[in-house]
C-alpha positions in Angstrom: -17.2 -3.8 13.0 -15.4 -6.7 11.7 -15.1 -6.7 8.0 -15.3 -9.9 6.2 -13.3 -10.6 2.6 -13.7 -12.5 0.0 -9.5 -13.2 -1.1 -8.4 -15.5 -4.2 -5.0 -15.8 -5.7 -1.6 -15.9 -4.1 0.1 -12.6 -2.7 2.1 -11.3 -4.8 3.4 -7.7 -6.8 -0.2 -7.0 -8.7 -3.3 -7.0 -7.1 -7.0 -5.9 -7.1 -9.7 -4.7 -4.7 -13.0 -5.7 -6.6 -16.1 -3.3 -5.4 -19.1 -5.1 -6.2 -22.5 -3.3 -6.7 -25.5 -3.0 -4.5 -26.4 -6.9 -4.8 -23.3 -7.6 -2.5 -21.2 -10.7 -2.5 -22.6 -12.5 -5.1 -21.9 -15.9 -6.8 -21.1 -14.1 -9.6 -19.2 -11.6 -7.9 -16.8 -14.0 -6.6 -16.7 -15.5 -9.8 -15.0 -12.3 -10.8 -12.5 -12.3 -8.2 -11.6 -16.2 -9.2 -11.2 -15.1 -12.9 -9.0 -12.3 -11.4 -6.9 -14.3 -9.3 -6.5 -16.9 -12.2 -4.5 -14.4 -14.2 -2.1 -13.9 -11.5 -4.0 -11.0 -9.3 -4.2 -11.1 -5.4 -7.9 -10.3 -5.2 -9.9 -8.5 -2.3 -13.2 -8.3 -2.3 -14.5 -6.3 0.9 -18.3 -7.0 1.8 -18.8 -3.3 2.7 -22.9 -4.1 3.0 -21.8 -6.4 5.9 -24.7 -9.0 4.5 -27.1 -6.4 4.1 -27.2 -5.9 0.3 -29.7 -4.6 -1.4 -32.4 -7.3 -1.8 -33.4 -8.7 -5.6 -37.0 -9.0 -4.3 -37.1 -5.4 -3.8 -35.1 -4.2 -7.3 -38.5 -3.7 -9.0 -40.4 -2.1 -6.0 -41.2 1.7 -7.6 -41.3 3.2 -4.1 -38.0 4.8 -4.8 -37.5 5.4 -0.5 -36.7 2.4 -0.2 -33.5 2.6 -2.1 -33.1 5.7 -0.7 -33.0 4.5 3.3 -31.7 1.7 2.1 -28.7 3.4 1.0 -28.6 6.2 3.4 -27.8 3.4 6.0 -24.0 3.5 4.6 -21.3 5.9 5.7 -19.3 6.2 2.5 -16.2 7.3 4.9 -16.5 4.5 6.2 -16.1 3.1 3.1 -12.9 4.5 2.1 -11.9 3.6 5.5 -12.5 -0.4 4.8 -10.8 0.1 0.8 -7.7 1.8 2.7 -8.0 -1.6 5.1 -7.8 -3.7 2.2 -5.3 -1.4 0.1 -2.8 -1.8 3.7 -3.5 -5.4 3.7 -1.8 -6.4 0.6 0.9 -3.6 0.5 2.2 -5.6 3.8 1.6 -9.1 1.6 3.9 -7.5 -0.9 1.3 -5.7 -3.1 3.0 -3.4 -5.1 0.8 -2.3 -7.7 -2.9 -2.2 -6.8 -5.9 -1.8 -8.8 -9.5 -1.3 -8.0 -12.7 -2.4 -10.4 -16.6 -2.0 -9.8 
């Protein structure tokens, strides 16, 4: 399905695809791509969850299925496949060295 990105910074040679961990797209999350971009990065954050990150409410919930079918709902080649979407996008916007944090 469609894949929606968080970008900050201007294209340029240096860039970085930010993964962010199981709480998704946060504030502070995007936060991290701003301080990126700030420093002269072209930042891509792909929202790989799709808006379906793991809840706060249910961090502390000891019934460790949860997590489990939570995370078992994610094909991690699909993953790769939307990293190598992002890695393409700023190679054509004239990426030439590209990083990945997270």
């Amino acid at each position: 399905g469609n894949l929606p990105i968080y970008t900050a910074g201007k294209p340029g040679r240096m860039a970085i695809i930010v993964v962010y961990d199981i709480f998704g797209m946060t504030p502070q999350a995007k936060h991290v791509c701003d301080r990126l971009a700030s420093q002269g990065f072209r930042v891509m954050m792909p929202d790989l969850y799709r808006g379906d990150a793991w809840s706060l409410d249910l961090f502390s919930s000891s019934d460790g299925s949860i997590f489990s079918n939570w995370l078992g709902k994610y094909d991690f080649v699909k993953v790769n496949s939307d990293l190598e979407t992002c890695r393409n996008s700023l190679v054509q916007s004239g990426a030439e060295k590209i990083g990945t944090i997270g």
